[in-house]
N, C-alpha and C positions, 0 to 999 in steps of 0.2 A: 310531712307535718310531725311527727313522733320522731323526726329525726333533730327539728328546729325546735321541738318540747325538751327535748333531751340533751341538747346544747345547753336551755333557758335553765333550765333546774340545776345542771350540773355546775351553774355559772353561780347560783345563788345560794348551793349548796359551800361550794367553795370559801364564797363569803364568808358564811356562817361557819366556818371548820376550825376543828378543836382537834388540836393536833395532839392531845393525848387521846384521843379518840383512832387507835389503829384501823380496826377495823373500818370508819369512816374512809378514812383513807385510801385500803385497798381498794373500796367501794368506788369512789370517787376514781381514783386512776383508771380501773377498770370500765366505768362509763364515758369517760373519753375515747378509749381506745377504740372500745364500740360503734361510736358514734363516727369517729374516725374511718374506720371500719367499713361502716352502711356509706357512709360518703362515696367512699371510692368506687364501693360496689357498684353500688348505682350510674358513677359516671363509667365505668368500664363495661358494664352489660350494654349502656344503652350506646357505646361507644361501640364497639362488637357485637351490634346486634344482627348480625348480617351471618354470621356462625351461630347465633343461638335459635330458638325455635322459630318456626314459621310465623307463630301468631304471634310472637313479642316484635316480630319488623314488622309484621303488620299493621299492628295498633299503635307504637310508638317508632316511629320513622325519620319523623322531623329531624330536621341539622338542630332548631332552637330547643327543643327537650335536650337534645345533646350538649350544647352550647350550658342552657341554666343547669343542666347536672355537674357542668365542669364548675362552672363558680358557686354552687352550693358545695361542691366537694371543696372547694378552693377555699371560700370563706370558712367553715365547718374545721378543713384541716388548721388555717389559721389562730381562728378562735380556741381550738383545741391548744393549738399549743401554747396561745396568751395561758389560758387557764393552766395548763402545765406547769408552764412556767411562774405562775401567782402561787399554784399550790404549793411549789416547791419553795418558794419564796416564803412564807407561810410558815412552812415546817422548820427552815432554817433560820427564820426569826424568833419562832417560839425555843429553839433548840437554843441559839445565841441568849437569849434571855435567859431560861433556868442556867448556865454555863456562868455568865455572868452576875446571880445571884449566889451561887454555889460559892464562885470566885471571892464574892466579897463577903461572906461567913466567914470564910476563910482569913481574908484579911483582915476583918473585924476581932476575929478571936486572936489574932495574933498581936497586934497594936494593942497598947499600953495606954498611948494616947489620945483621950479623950477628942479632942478635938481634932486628928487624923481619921480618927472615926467617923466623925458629924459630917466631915467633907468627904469622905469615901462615899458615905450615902449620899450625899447632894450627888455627887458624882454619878455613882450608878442610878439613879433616877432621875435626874435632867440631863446627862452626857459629858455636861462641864462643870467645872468650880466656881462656888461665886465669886466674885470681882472684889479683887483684890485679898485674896486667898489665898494661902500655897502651904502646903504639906510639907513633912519633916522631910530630913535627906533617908533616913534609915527607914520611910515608907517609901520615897518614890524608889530607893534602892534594893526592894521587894521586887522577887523577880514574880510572885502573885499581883502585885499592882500593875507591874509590866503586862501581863495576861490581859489583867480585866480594863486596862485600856485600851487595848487591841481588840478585844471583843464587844466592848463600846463603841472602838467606831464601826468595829461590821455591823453591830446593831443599827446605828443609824444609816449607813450605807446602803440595808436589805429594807430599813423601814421606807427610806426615800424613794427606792426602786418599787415596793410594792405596793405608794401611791402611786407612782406615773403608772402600773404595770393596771389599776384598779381603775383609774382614770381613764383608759383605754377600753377597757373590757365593760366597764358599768354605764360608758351612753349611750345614748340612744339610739346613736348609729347602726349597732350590732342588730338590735332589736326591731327598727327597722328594714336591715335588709334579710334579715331572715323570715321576716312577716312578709314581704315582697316574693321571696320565693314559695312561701306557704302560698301565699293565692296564688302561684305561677302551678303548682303542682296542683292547685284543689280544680283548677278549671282542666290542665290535662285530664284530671283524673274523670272531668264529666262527660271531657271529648272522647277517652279511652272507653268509657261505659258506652256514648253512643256509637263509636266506630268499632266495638262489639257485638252490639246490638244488629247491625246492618252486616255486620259479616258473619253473626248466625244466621241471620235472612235468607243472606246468599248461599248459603250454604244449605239451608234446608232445599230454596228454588234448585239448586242444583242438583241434589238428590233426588227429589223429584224428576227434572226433567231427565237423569238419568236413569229412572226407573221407567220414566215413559219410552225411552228410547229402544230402552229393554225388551218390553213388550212389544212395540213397533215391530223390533226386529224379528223377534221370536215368530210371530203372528204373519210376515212376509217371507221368514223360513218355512211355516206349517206351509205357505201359500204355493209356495217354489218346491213341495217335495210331495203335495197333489199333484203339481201339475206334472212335475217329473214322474212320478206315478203311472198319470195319464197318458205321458207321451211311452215312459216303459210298455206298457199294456199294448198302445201301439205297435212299439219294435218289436216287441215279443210276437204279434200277431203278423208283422211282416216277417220273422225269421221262420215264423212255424209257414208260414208258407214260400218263402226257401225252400228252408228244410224238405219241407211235403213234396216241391217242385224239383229240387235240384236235381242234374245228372249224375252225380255222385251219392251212392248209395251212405244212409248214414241213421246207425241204431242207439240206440239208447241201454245200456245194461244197468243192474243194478249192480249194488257191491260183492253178487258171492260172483259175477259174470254172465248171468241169465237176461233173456231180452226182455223189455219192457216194450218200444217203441222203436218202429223202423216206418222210413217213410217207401214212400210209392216207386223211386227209383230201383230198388233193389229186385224188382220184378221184373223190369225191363235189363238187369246188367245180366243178371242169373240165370232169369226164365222159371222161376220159383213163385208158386204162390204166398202172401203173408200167412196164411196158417200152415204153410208146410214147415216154415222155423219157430214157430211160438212156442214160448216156453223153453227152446234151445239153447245151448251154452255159446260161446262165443267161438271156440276150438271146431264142433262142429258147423258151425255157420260158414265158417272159412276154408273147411275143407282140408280140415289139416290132421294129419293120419296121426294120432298119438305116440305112434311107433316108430314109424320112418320120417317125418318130415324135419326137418333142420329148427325150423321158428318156432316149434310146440314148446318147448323147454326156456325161451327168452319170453315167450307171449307169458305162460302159469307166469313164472317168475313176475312179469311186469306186473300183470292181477292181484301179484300178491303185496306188493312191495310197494304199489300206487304209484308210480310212475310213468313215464310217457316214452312212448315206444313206435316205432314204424319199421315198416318191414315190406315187402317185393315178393310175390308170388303168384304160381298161376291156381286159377278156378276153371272148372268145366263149367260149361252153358247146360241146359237141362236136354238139350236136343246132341251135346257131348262133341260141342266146339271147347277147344282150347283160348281161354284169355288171361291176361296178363292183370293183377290189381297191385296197387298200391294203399298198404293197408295203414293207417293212422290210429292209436288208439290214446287216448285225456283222459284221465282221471278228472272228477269233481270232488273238489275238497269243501267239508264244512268247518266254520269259522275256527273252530275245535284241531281243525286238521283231519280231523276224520273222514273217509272215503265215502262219499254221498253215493254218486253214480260214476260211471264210464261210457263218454262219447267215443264213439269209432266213425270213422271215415273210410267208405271202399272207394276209390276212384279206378275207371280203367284207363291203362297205360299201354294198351295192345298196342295202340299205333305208336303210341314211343319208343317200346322195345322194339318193334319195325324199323322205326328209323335207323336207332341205336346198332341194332345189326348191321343196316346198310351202311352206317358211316364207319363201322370198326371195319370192316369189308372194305370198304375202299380206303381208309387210313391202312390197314395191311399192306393193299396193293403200292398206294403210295410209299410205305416202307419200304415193300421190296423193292421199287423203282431205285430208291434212294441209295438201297446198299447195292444195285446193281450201276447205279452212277458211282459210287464211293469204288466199289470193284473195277470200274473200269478207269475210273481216275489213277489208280493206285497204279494198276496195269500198267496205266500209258504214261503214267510218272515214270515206272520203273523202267519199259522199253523206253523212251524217250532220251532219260536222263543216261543210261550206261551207251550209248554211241555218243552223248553228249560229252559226257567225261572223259571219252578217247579223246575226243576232237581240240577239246577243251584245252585236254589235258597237253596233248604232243603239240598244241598251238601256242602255249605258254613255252614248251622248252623250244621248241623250234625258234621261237622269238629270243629267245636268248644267248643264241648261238650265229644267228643270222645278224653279219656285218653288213650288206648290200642295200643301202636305205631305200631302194624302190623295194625289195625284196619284205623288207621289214613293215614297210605302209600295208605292202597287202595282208603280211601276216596281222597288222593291227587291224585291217580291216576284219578280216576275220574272227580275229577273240571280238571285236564288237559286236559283230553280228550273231557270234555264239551268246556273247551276254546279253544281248536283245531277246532272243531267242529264250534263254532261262529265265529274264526278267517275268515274259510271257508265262511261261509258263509256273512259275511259281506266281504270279499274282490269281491266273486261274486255280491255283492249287487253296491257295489263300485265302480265296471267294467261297472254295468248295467246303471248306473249313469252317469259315465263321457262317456258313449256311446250317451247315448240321452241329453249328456248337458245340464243335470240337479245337476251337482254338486255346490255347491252353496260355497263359503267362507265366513262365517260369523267374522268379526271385530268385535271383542272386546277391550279392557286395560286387561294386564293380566302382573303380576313378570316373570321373565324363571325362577324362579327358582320352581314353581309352574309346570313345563313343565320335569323338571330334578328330582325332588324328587319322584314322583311316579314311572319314569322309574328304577332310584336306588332301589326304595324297592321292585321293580318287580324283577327285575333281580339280585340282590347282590347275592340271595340264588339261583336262579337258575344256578348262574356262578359257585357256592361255590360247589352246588350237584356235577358236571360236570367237578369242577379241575380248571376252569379257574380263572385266574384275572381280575376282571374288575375296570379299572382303570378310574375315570372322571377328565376329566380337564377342569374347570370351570371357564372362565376368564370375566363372565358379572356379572356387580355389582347386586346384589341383590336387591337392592332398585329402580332400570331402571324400569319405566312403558314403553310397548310396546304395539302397537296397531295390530293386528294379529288373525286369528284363531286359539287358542292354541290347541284346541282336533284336529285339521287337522294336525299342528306341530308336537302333539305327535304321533298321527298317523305315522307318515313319521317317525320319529326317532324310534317306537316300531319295524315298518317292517325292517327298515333297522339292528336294533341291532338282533330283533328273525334270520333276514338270520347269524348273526354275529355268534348268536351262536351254530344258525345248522349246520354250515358246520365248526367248529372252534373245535378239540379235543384234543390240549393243547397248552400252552400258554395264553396270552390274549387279551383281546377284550378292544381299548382306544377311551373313547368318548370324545373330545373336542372340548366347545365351546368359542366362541371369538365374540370381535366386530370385524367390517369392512365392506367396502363401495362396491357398487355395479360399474361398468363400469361406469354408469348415475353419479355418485360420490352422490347417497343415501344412508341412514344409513342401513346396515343389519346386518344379524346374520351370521357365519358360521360357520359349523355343521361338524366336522370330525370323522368319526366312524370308525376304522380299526382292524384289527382280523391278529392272525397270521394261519387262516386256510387254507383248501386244495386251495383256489387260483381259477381263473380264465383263461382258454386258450384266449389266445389274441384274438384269428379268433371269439371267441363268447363274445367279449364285444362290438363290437360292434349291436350288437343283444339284449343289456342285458335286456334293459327297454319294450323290445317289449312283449303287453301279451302271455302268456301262453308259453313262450322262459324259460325257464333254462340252466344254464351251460352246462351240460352234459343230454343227452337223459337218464341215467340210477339216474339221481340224484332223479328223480319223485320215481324209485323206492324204490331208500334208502331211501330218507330223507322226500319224502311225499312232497305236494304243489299244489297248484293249478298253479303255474308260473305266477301267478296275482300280488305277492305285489308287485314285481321293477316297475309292469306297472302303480301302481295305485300309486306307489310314484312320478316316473316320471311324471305325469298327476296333482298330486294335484301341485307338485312345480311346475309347469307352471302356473296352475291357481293361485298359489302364486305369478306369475310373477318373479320363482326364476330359479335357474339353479345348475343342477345336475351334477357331471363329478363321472366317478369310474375309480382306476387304479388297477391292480394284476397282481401278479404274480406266475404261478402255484408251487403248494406247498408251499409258502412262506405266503402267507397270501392276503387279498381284503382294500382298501382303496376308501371308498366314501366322497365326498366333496359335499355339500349340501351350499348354500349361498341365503337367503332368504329374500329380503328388507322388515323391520319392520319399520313402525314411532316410535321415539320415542317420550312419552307424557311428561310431566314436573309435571302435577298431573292426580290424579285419583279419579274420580268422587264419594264422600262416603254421604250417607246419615246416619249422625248416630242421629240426634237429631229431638225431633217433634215439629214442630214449634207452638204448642199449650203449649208446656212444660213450658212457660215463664209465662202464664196465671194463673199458678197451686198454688197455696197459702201454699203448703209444699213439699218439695225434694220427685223427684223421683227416687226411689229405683234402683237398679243396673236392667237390664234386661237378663238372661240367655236364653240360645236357644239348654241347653242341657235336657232341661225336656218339648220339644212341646206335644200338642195335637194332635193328629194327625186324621185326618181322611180319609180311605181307601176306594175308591167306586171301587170294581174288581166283578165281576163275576164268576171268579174261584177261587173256592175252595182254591184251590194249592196254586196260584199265591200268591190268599189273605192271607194266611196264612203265606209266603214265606216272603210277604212285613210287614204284620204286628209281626214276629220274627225281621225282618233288626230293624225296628224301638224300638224294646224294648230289641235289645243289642246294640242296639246308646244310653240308656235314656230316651225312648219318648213315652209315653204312646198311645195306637193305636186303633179306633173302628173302624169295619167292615161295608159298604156298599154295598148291591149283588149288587146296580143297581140306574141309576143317580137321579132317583126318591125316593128311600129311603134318597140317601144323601141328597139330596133338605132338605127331612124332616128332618131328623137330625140338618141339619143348620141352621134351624130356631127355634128350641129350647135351642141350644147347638153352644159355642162359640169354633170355634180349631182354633191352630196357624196355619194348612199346612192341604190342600188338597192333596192328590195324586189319579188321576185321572186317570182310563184306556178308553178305545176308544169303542170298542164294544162290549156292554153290553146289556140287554134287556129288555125292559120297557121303557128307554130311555140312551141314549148311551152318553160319556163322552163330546161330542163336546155341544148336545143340553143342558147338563147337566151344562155344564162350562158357557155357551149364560144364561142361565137361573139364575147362581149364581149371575153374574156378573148386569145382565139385570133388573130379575126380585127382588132379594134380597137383591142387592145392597150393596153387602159385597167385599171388596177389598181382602178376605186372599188371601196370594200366593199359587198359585193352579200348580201342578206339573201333569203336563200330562204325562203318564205314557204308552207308544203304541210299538205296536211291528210292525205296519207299519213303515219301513225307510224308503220311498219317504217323498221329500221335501212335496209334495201337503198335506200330511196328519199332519205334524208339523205345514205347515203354517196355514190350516184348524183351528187346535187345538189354536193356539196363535192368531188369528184373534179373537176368539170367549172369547180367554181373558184371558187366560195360560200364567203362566211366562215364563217357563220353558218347555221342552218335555224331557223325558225322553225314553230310546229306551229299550224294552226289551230282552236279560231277564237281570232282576234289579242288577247291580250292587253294593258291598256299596260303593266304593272308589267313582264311579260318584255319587251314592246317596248324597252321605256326599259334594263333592262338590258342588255340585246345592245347598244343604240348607248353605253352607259357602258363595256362590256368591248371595244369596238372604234376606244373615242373616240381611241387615236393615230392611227389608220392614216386615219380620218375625217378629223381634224386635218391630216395630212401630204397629203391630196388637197386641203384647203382653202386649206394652203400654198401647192403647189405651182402652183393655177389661179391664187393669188392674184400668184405670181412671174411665169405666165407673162402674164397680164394688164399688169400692170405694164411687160414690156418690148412688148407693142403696144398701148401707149397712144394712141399718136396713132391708132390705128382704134379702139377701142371706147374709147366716152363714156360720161358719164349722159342717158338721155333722160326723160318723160316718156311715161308711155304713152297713147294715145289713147284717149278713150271706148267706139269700136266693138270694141277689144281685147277688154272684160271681156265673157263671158258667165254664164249664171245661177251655170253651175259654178263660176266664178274667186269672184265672190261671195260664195259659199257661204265666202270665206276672211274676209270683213270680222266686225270685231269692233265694231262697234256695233249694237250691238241695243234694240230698242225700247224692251223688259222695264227694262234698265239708266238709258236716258235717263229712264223715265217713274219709277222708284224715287228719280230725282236731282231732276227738276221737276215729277213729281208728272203727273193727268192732263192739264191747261191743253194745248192745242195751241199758243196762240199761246204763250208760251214755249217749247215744245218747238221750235216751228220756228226761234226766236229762239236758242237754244241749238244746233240743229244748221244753220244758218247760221253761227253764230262757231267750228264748228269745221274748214267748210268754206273759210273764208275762210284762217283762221288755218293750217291746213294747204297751201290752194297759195301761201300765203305763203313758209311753211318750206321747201316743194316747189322755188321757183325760187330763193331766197336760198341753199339745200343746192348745188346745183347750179352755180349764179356760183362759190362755197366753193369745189368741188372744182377748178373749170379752173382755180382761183388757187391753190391749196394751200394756201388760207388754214385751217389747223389749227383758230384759237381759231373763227371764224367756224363753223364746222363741228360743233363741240362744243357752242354755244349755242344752235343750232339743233337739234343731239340732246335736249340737257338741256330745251327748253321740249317737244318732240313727246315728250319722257317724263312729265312733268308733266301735258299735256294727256292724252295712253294713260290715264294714273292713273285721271282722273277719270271715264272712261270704261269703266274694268275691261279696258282692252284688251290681256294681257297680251304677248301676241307683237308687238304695236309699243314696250313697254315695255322687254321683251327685248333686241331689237335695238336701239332708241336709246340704252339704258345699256351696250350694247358699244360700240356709234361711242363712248359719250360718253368710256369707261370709257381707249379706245386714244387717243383724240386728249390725254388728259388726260397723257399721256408725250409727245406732241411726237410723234406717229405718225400718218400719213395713215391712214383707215381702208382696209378693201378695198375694191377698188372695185361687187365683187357684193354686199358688205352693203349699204352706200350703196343701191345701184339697188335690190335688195329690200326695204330701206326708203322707195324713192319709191313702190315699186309697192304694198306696204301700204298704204299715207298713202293711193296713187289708190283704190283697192281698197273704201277705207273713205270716200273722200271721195264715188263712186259708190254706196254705200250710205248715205250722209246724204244725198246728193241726193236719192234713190228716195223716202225715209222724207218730205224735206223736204216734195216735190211731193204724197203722198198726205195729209199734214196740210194741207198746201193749200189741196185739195181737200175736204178735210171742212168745214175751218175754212170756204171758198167757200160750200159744201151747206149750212152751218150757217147762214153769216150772211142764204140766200135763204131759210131757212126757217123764221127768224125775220121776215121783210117778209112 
């Protein structure tokens, strides 16, 4: 209403305005804009009333409040600006007027003529001239008449505009729609007073019943912590008769330690009457000597410190039995923190510590069982395995010498049934292992496909004997380094294919590998091996991995086993942290899924260069590692013999040591690329022997320990003392040959190294010739021509045969002393052509270790490189080696051919 007063007044004020009245003016503008102003205000609060206070949506909510604020603002801003604009109208009529008064003084005082005058005035106060009128030329040619023409008609122009503009504003229309919104606001305002009214009502009912609630609850709290009270008073009367009853003795001290309260138990643990400890401290109560007992000094301490404490010792009975308590002591703290009382608990634990003895007692006895089992494992590994390794061992060469194929079947039967035989007994080795968790994983870098090619060449023929297919599907890049125990891997893959193809009699057996990720989302490998053979009954897979379980009770019969390998696969893929599943179906065939997380590496750690090489003032020659030195410290006979054949049908020249004291001495006169090392020897044995190499001689060669102990204790023993490598008996070549491929830098850098230090004492050591009485039956035993070979080449004729081992004996001390001139001269080419024909000739011969090595002479001279000077000399000593055995051969043809020809006269 004060907003439609204030329109009405300012409307009428307008009216009346004197526009030499400034002040009025300011006034006047400024009450519009106001009003303006409150308009908007009003429609914008009640428009956004939904952000402003609680109680303005409250009271005023309506869309129609909002709606008539829009058109009172609407009308209001309208009328405002009518009246703006009348005012200004107004101001610029009264302005035009004095301008055009001004104007015609002006004009008046300048005219002369009477009668231009009379009509200037008719002019400026009617607008126009009277009819039939007209002014001189030299007034209308006033550029002042000019003016107050122009201003004449804005006079009438603004007079005309501020009727119509007055005409608008002054009827009745205005005044009644602003009266319409008057009554529209006067009735809000009585629904606002009563829809206040009723929402302080509510509002007080509400604080009330919130104060009732109040009390309600407070009033149901006092009711709920009587009763809690009540039922406390209770507990408390049932704990105190606990307490009173229990068999566990239990005092009450105060805070210096002194007793308050002990119940009735403590008579019967002790045999103590309650007044014989009243008043006592807590230290005597327990029986604890101030001076000598161990717990006096943790108990004060816990008294003092408030803390909580238990402790194990024994009490005498009053009749001066020994018992056993278990002593408890609680601090009670006050809100404050402060140390109220101390609860103690005695309980006796005689009969525990009873038990406890007996069971340490019998875990002992079971100990020593344990290592009396581990002792006698070890044992019968160690006897078992060294006539194993004879057997093993002369059964592989013998097979390789033996052309007579019935002759050869039995020798194959034979390495099977040795390898049966080892199977056995390293799976019981294996079992006895991951019993006393002592299997160990050792992490290496290793290719798979180093894991996959030996199983293919194991089994292709043995699939092939048998009918079957063996099919690999190999989908891991070949060039992936993985971080892994590969010999545990293959382990797990051998057992699971040997079951594949024992129980498997036609069809075939598919091994596929892959990547993929574990649960963890880790890189793995996984491993599918399946068969189409006799299958699996459901009811015994779940059993499968359990030791000494097989499928069927009669399959031990057929098929032989110790029922150890599923258990010792299941076992190592755990300690792989992998996971095994099998599915089958009887007669259809077995599927195992194997998934084992491997890291994978990005490289692989190669030492190929000696960082001394840079120092060297002429290129160093190529280094091979198929013509080593070798040196054998065994004690048996057998073994020794077994090992040093392995090495001289690899290439590798081999001397025998019985005993770690001869090899000492040997290695300090004589330089070899590879120790091979066995364990228990006499004189002194391979450990002290390796301590001593390593200690006292201070020779880096890589030393291959060589034991038929398979406990961890006796490999780590062995590589403590400074072994690269261990090797397990009986001697392998496939691991042979591995071990000198995973050690071939360090091999290489000793081959270097002799060959630099060679080089700088040239003028002492030469090439010689070795003399005849040198070679005995042993050294021999290294030549590679063999009778078998010459007579497959000329057939049985002696006299060709002798004709043929005459030209190679010739032809060789030819090579022999021309090799030798070569080297004092350094003649390179010379040197090479005498490689390349003693290669040609080896060919013809099958002799591959003199083949070997004249195609590295030939291989390093062909760069413009003196070879070394121990390849050379071990190359003359083959050549003699073999030229000693065409002699031997020549003379016993001879002699037949001799026998022959008197026994035809």
């Amino acid at each position: 209403m004060t907003l439609s007063n204030n329109v009405m007044q300012s409307r009428e004020k307008i009216y009346h305005f004197n526009h030499q009245d400034n002040k009025a003016y300011d006034e006047y503008a400024s009450l519009l804009v106001d009003s303006e102003l409150q308009a908007s205000f009003l429609y914008n609060r009640l428009k956004g009333s939904h952000t402003s206070s609680w109680l303005e949506f409250f009271l005023i909510s309506n869309n129609q409040a909002i709606s008539f604020s829009k058109n009172t603002y609407s009308n209001i801003a309208e009328i405002v600006t009518d009246l703006e604009s009348l005012l200004r109208l107004k101001v610029s009529r009264e302005y035009t007027t004095h301008t055009i008064f001004l104007l015609e003084q002006e004009l008046i005082n300048n005219i002369q003529d009477v009668e231009d005058k009379y009509l200037i005035s008719q002019l400026t106060l009617h607008g126009t001239l009277p009819k039939n009128e007209t002014l001189s030329n030299t007034t209308l040619n006033d550029s002042n008449f000019t003016s107050l023409s122009n201003y004449i008609k804005l006079r009438e122009r603004i007079q005309s505009e501020q009727k119509v503009k007055e005409k608008s504003i002054f009827n009745n229309t205005v005044k009644q729609t602003l009266t319409q919104q008057n009554a529209y606001w006067i009735t809000q305002s009585e629904a606002i007073k009563t829809q206040l009214f009723l929402t302080t009502l509510f509002l007080l009912c509400s604080i009330a019943l919130y104060f009732y609630f109040r009390l309600r609850d407070k009033f149901i709290q006092t009711l709920k912590i009587k009763r809690e009270l009540i039922r406390s008073e209770k507990e408390k009367t049932k704990l105190a008769l606990v307490a009173e009853y229990a068999h566990d003795a239990i005092f009450i001290m105060n805070k210096r330690g002194k007793l308050t309260w002990v119940n009735q138990s403590y008579s019967t643990l002790s045999g103590n009457r309650l007044e014989d400890i009243e008043g006592k401290d807590l230290p005597s109560i327990l029986q604890l000597d101030t001076i000598k007992h161990a717990h006096i000094f943790t108990l004060l301490q816990s008294l003092e410190t408030g803390t909580s404490i238990s402790f194990e010792l024994t009490n005498h009975h009053k009749n001066g039995t020994l018992f056993w308590i278990d002593v408890s002591i609680t601090p009670i703290l006050k809100t404050n923190g402060n140390i109220m009382h101390y609860v103690v608990v005695e309980r006796d634990i005689t009969k525990k510590k009873e038990l406890e003895d007996k069971l340490i007692k019998a875990a002992d006895k079971a100990d020593v069982s344990n290592k009396a089992k581990s002792t006698f494992l070890a044992t019968m590994s160690h006897e078992l395995r060294t006539p194993l390794n004879g057997i093993l061992g002369m059964a592989q060469i013998i097979e390789s010498n033996i052309k007579d194929v019935e002759q050869h079947k039995q020798i194959k039967m034979l390495l099977e049934s040795g390898d049966h035989l080892l199977s056995l007994l390293n799976d019981i080795l294996d079992f006895s292992k991951i019993e006393q968790s002592k299997l160990e994983i050792n992490n290496a870098s290793f290719y798979f496909i180093d894991v996959i090619d030996p199983i293919a060449n194991t089994y292709l023929s043995i699939c092939e004997d048998k009918g079957l297919q063996l099919i690999i599907d190999n989908n891991i890049n070949d060039k992936t380094i993985f971080i892994g125990d590969k010999p545990r891997i293959r382990q797990i893959i051998f057992n699971l294919i040997s079951n594949a193809v024992k129980f498997t009699h036609k069809g075939s057996i598919t091994l596929n590998f892959s990547h993929t990720l574990t649960a963890k989302g880790e890189q793995a490998i996984q491993i599918k091996i399946q068969d189409t053979g006799i299958g699996i009954r459901k009811k015994r897979l779940k059993h499968i991995f359990e030791p000494f379980i097989q499928a069927e009770a009669s399959t031990t019969r057929q098929y032989g086993g110790t029922g150890l390998g599923l258990a010792i696969v299941k076992q190592l893929t755990d300690a792989m942290k992998g996971y095994i599943s099998v599915s089958s179906s009887e007669g259809k065939g077995t599927c195992f899924t194997l998934v084992l997380p491997l890291e994978i590496t990005k490289s692989k750690q190669l030492i190929n260069n000696d960082p001394r090489s840079s120092q060297q003032s002429k290129p160093i020659p190529p280094i091979s590692i198929d013509n080593l030195s070798i040196l054998i410290a065994e004690d048996n006979k057998i073994n020794a013999l077994v090992a040093q054949m392995f090495c001289q049908r690899l290439g590798h020249s081999a001397v025998i040591a019985e005993n770690g004291k001869v090899a000492i001495e040997k290695l300090k006169n004589t330089h070899f690329d590879l120790i091979i090392m066995d364990n228990h020897m006499p004189v002194m044995d391979g450990i002290l022997a390796t301590k001593a190499i390593r200690e006292e001689l201070k020779l880096s060669t890589v030393i291959f320990a060589c034991t038929a102990d398979v406990f961890q204790e006796a490999h780590d023993n062995f590589l403590k003392a400074g072994a690269n490598y261990v090797l397990t008996k009986p001697l392998q070549e496939n691991g042979f040959i591995d071990a000198i491929k995973q050690h071939q830098d360090a091999i290489i850098q000793q081959k270097r190294t002799s060959y630099t230090v060679k080089e700088k004492d040239s003028n002492i050591i030469e090439l010689r010739r070795p003399s005849k009485h040198q070679f005995s039956d042993n050294t021999l035993t290294e030549a590679e021509i063999k009778l078998t070979l010459i007579q497959e080449i000329c057939g049985t004729d002696s006299e060709i045969i002798c004709v043929f081992l005459q030209s190679f004996i010739d032809t060789s001390e030819e090579n022999i002393t021309e090799i030798i001139m070569a080297f004092d001269k350094k003649d390179v080419d010379l040197i090479r052509f005498n490689a390349h024909s003693i290669k040609g000739m080896a060919s013809n011969f099958n002799a591959s270790r003199l083949v070997k090595i004249a195609s590295s002479i030939e291989l390093c001279t062909k760069e413009k490189n003196m070879p070394m000077l121990e390849d050379v000399q071990q190359l003359i000593n083959l050549l003699e080696v073999n030229i000693q055995q065409a002699s031997r051969l020549l003379e016993k043809h001879e002699q037949q051919q001799t026998s022959s020809q008197k026994s035809n006269l």
